[in-house]
ZADO-1210 file (C-alpha; in nm, 4 decimals, padded with zeros to 6 digits):
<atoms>
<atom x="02.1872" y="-00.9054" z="-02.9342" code="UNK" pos="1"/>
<atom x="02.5803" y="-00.9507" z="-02.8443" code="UNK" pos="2"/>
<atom x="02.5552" y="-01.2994" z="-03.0439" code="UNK" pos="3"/>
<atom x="02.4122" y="-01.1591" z="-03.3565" code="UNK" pos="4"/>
<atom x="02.6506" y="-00.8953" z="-03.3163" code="UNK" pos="5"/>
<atom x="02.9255" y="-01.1804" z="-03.2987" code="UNK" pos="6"/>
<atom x="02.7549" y="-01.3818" z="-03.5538" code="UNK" pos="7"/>
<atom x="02.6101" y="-01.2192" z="-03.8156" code="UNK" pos="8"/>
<atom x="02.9336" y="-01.0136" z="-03.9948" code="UNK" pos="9"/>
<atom x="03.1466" y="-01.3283" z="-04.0044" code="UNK" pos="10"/>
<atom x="02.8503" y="-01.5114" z="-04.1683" code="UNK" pos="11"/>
<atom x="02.8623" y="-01.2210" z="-04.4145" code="UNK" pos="12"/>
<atom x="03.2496" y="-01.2095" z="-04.4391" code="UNK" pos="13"/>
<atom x="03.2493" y="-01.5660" z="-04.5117" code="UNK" pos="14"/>
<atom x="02.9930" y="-01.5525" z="-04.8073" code="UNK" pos="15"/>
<atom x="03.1628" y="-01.2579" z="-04.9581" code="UNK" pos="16"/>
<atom x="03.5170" y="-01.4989" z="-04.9439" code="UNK" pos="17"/>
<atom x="03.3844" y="-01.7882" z="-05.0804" code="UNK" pos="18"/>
<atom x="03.1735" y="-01.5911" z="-05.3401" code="UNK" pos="19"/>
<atom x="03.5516" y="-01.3546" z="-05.4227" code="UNK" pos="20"/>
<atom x="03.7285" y="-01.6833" z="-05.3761" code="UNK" pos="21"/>
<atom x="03.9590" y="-01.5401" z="-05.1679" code="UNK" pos="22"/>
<atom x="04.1339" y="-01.8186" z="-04.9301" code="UNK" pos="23"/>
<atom x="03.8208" y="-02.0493" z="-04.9968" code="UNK" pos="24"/>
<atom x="03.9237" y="-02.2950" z="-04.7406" code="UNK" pos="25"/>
<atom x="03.9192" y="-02.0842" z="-04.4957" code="UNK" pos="26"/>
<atom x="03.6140" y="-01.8735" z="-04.5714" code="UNK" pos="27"/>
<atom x="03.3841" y="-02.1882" z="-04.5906" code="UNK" pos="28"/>
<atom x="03.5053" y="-02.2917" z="-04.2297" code="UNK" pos="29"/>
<atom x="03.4319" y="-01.9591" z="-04.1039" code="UNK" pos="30"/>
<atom x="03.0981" y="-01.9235" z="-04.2612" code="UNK" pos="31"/>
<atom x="03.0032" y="-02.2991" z="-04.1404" code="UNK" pos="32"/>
<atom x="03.0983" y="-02.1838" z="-03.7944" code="UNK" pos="33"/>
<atom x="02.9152" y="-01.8456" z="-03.8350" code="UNK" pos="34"/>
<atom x="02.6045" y="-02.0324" z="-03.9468" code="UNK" pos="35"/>
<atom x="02.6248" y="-02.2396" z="-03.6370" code="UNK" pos="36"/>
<atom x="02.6723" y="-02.0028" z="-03.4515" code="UNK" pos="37"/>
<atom x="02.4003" y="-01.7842" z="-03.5687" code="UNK" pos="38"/>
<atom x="02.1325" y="-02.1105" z="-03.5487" code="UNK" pos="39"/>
<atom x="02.2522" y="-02.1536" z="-03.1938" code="UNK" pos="40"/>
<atom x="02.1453" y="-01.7836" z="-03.1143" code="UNK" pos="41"/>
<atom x="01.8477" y="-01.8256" z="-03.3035" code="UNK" pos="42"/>
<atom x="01.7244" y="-02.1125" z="-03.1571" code="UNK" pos="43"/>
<atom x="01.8750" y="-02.0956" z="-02.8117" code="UNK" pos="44"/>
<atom x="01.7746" y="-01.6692" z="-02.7452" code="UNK" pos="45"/>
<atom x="01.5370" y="-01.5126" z="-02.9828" code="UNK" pos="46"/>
<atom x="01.2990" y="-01.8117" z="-02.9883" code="UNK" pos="47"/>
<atom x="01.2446" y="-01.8388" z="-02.6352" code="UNK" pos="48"/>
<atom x="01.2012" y="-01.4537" z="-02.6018" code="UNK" pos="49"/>
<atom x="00.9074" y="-01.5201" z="-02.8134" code="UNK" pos="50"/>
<atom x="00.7487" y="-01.7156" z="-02.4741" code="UNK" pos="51"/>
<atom x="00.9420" y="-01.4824" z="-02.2454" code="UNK" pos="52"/>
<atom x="00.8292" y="-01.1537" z="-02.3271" code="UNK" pos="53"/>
<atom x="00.4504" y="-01.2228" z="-02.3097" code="UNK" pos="54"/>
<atom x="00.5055" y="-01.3875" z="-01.9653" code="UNK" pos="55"/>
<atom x="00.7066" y="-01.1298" z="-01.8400" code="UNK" pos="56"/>
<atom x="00.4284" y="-00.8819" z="-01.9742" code="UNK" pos="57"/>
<atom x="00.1035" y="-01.0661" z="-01.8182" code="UNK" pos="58"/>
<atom x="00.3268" y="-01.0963" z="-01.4911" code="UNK" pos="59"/>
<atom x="00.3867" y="-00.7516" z="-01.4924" code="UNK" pos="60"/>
<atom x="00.0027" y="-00.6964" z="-01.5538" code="UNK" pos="61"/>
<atom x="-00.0946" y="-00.9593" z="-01.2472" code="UNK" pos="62"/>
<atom x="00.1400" y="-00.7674" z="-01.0396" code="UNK" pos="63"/>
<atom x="00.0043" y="-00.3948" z="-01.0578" code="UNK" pos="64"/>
<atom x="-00.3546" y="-00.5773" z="-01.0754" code="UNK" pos="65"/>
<atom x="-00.2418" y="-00.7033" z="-00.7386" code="UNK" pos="66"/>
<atom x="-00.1523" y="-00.3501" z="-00.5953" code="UNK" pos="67"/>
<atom x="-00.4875" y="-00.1552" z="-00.7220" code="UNK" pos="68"/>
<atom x="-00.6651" y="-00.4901" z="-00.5559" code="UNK" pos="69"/>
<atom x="-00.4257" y="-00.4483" z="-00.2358" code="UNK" pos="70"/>
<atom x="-00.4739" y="-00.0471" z="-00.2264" code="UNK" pos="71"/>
<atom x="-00.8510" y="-00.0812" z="-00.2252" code="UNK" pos="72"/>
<atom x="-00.8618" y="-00.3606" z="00.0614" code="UNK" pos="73"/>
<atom x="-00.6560" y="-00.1724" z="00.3000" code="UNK" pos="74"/>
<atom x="-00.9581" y="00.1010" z="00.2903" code="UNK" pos="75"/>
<atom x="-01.2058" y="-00.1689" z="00.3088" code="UNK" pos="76"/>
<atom x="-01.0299" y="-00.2564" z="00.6285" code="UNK" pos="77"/>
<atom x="-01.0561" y="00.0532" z="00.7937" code="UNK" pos="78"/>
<atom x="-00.6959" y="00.1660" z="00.6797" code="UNK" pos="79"/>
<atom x="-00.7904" y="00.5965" z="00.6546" code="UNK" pos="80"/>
<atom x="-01.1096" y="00.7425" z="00.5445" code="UNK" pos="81"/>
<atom x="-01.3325" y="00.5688" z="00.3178" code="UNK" pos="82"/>
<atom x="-01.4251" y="00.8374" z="00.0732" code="UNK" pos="83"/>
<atom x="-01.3319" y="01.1972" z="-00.0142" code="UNK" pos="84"/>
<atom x="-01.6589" y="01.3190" z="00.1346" code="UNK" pos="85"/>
<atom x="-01.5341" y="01.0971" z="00.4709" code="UNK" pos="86"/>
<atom x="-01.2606" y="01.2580" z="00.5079" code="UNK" pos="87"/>
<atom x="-01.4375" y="01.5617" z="00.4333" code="UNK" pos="88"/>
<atom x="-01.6242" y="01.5002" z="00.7354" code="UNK" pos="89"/>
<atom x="-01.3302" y="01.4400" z="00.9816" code="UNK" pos="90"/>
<atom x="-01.1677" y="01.7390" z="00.8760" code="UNK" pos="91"/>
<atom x="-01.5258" y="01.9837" z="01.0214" code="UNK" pos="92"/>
<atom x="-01.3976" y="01.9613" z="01.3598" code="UNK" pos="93"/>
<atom x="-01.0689" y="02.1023" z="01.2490" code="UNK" pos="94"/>
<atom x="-01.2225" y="02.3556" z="01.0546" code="UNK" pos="95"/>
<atom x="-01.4754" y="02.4682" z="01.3542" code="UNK" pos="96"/>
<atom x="-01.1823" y="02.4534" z="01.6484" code="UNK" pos="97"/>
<atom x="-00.9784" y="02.7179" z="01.3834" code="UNK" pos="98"/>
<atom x="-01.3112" y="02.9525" z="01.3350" code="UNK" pos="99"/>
<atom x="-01.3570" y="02.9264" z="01.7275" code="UNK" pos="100"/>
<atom x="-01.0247" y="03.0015" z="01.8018" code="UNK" pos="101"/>
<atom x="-01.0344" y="03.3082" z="01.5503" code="UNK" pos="102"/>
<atom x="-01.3756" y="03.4247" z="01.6679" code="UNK" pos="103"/>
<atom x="-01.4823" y="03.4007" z="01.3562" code="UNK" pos="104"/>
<atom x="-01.8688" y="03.4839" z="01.3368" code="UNK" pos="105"/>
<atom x="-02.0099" y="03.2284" z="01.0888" code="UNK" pos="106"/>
<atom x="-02.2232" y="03.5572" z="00.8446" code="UNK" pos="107"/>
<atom x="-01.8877" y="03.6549" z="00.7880" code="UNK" pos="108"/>
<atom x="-01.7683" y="03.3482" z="00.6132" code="UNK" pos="109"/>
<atom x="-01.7564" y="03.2607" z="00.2740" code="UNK" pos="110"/>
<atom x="-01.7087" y="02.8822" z="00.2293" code="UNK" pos="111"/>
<atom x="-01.6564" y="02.7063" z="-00.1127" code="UNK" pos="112"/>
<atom x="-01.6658" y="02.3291" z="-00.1542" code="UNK" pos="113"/>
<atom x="-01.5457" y="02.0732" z="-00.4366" code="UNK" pos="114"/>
<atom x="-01.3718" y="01.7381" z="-00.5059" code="UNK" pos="115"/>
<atom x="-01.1206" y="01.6740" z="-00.7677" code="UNK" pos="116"/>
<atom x="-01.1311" y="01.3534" z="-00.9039" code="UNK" pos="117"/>
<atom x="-00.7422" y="01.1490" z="-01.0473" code="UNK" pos="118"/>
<atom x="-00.5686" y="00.8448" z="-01.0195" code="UNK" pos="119"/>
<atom x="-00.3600" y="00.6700" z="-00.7684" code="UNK" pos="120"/>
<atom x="-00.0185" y="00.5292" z="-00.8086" code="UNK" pos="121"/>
<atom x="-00.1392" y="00.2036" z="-00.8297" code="UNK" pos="122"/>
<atom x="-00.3937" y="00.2808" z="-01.0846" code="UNK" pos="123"/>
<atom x="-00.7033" y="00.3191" z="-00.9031" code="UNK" pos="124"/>
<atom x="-00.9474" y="00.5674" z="-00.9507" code="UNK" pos="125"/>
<atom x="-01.0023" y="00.8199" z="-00.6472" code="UNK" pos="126"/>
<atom x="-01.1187" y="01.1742" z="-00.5382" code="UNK" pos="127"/>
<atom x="-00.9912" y="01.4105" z="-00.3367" code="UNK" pos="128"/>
<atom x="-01.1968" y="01.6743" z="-00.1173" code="UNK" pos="129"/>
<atom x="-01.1221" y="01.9903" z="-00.0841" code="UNK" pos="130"/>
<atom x="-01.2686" y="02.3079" z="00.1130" code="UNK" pos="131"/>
<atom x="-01.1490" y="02.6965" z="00.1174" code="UNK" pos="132"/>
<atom x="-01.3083" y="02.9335" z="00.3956" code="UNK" pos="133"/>
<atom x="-01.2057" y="03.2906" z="00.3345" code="UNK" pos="134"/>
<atom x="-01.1996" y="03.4815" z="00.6841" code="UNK" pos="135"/>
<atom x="-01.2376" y="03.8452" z="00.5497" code="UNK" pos="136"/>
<atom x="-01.0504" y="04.1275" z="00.6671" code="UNK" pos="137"/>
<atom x="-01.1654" y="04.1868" z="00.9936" code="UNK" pos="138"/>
<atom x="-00.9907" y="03.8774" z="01.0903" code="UNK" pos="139"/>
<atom x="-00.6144" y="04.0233" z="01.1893" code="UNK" pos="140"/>
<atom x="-00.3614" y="03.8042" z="01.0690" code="UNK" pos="141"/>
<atom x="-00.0590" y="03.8620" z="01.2927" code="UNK" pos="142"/>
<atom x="-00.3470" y="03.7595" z="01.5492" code="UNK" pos="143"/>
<atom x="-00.4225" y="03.4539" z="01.3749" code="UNK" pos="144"/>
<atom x="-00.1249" y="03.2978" z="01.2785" code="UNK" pos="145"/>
<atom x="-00.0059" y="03.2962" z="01.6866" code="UNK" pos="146"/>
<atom x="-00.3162" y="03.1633" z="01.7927" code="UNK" pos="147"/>
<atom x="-00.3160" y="02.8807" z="01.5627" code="UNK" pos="148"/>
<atom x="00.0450" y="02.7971" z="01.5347" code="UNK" pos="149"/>
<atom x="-00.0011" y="02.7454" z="01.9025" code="UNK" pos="150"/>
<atom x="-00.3254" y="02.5776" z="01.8996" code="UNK" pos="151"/>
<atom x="-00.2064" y="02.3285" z="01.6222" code="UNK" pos="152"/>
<atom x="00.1402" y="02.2608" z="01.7777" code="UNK" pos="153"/>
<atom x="-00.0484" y="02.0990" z="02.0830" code="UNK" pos="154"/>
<atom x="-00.2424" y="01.8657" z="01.8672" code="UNK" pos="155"/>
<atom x="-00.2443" y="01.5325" z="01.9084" code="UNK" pos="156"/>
<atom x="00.0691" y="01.2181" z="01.8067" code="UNK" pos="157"/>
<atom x="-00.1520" y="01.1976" z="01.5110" code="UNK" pos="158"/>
<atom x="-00.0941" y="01.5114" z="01.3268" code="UNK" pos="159"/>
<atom x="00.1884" y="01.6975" z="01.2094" code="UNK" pos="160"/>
<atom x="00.2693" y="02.0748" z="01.2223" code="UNK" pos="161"/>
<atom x="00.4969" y="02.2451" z="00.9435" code="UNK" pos="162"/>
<atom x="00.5399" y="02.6214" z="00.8770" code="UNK" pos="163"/>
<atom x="00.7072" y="02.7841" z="00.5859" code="UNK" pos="164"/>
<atom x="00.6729" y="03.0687" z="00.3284" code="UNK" pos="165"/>
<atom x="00.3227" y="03.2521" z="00.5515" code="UNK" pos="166"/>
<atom x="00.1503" y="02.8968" z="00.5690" code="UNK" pos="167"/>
<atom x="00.0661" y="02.6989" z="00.8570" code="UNK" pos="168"/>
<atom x="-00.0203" y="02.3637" z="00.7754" code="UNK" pos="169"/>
<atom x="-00.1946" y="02.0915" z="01.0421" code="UNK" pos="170"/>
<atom x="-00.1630" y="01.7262" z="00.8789" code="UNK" pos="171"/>
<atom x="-00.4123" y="01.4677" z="01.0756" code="UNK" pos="172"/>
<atom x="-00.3049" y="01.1496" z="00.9621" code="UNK" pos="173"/>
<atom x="-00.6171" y="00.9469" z="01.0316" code="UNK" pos="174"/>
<atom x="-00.8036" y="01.1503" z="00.7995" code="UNK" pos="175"/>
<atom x="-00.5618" y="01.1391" z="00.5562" code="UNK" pos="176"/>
<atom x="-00.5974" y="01.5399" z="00.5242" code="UNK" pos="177"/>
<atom x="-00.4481" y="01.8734" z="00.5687" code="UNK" pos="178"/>
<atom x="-00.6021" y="02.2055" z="00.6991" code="UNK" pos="179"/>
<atom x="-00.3849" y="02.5023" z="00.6169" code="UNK" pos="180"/>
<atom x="-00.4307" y="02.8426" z="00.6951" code="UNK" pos="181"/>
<atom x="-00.2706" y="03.1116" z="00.4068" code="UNK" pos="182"/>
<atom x="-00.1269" y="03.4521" z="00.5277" code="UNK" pos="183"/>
<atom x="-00.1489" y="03.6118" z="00.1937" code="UNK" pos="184"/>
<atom x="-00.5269" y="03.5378" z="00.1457" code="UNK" pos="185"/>
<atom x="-00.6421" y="03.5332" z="00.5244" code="UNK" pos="186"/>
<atom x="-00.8144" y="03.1648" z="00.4388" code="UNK" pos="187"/>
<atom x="-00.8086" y="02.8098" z="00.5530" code="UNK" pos="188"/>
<atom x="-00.7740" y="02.5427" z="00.3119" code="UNK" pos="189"/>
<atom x="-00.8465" y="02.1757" z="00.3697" code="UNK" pos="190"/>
<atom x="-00.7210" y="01.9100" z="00.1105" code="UNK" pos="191"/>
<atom x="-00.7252" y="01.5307" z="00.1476" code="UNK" pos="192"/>
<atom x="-00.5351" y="01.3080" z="-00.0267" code="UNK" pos="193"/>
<atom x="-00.6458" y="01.0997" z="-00.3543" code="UNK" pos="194"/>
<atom x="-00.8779" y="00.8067" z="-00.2017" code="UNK" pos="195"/>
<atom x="-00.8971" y="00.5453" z="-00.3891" code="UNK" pos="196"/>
<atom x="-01.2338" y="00.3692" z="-00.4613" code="UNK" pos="197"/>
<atom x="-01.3494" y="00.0425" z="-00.7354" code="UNK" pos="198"/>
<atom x="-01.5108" y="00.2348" z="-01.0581" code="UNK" pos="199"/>
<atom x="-01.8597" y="00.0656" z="-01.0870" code="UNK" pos="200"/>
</atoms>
């Protein structure tokens, strides 16, 4: 771009001299050297972009190709739950050490399923499992947020406890989930993360 910017207005300037007449000597030097100049650019910039650009497009292609293949074989190896429905599954002991610990009689409870299905960063398709458990109101909240904030607090290295704005939120890393219990609506929420999987 900078040598067509250098190039191309003294190969014009020239032209218009030699075809005004003006200092003709000098205006045929300039636009030979202009025209050089320009066939240098032109052969030395824009036609190897032509090869470039594709390359640097099909690498760019064979790279994120790379990182949906490298996403999906670090769950074939073992790397976090499998499936949404897997980690689904590791998340029911979370869910029934909560209800225990709130006495939670299981007529009481109404429990609604789903998955959510989206796309990963590195392209890949993958689902995401989610569960909400509404206590009622016979389950006392002042109650329940001290007897879980201390129950989850003492989990294990692989989970993580945060608390802000009436939420309690347990993060177990192996399942690549969340359970969360909401002040506001007296319910537990579990959400896993986007697992990937290979579209058939």
């Amino acid at each position: 771009m900078i040598g067509l910017l250098a190039t191309v207005p003294a190969l014009i300037a020239g032209i218009r001299a030699l075809r005004d007449r003006v200092l003709e000597v000098a205006a045929s030097g300039a636009t030979v050297v202009a025209g050089v100049g320009l066939l240098a650019v032109v052969l030395l910039v824009i036609v190897p972009s032509f090869e470039i650009l594709p390359k640097s497009a099909r690498d760019a292609e064979r790279y994120e190709q790379q990182q949906r293949l490298d996403e999906l074989d670090d769950i074939d190896a073992g790397f976090g739950p499998g499936s949404a429905e897997e980690a689904g599954q590791e998340m029911q002991e979370y869910v029934d050490d909560a209800l225990q610990l709130l006495e939670v009689a299981p007529r009481t409870m109404r429990t609604t399923t789903w998955s959510k299905s989206g796309t990963t960063a590195a392209g890949n398709t993958c689902r995401a499992f989610h569960e909400r458990i509404r206590l009622g109101d016979q389950v006392d909240r002042s109650s329940s947020a001290e007897r879980l904030r201390t129950a989850w607090k003492a989990e294990s290295d692989h989970t993580s406890f945060f608390e802000r704005n009436g939420v309690l939120e347990l993060s177990v890393h192996p399942a690549a989930a969340t359970i969360s219990w909401i002040r506001a609506d007296n319910q537990l929420i579990v959400e896993s993360d986007c697992i990937p999987y290979a579209a058939p």
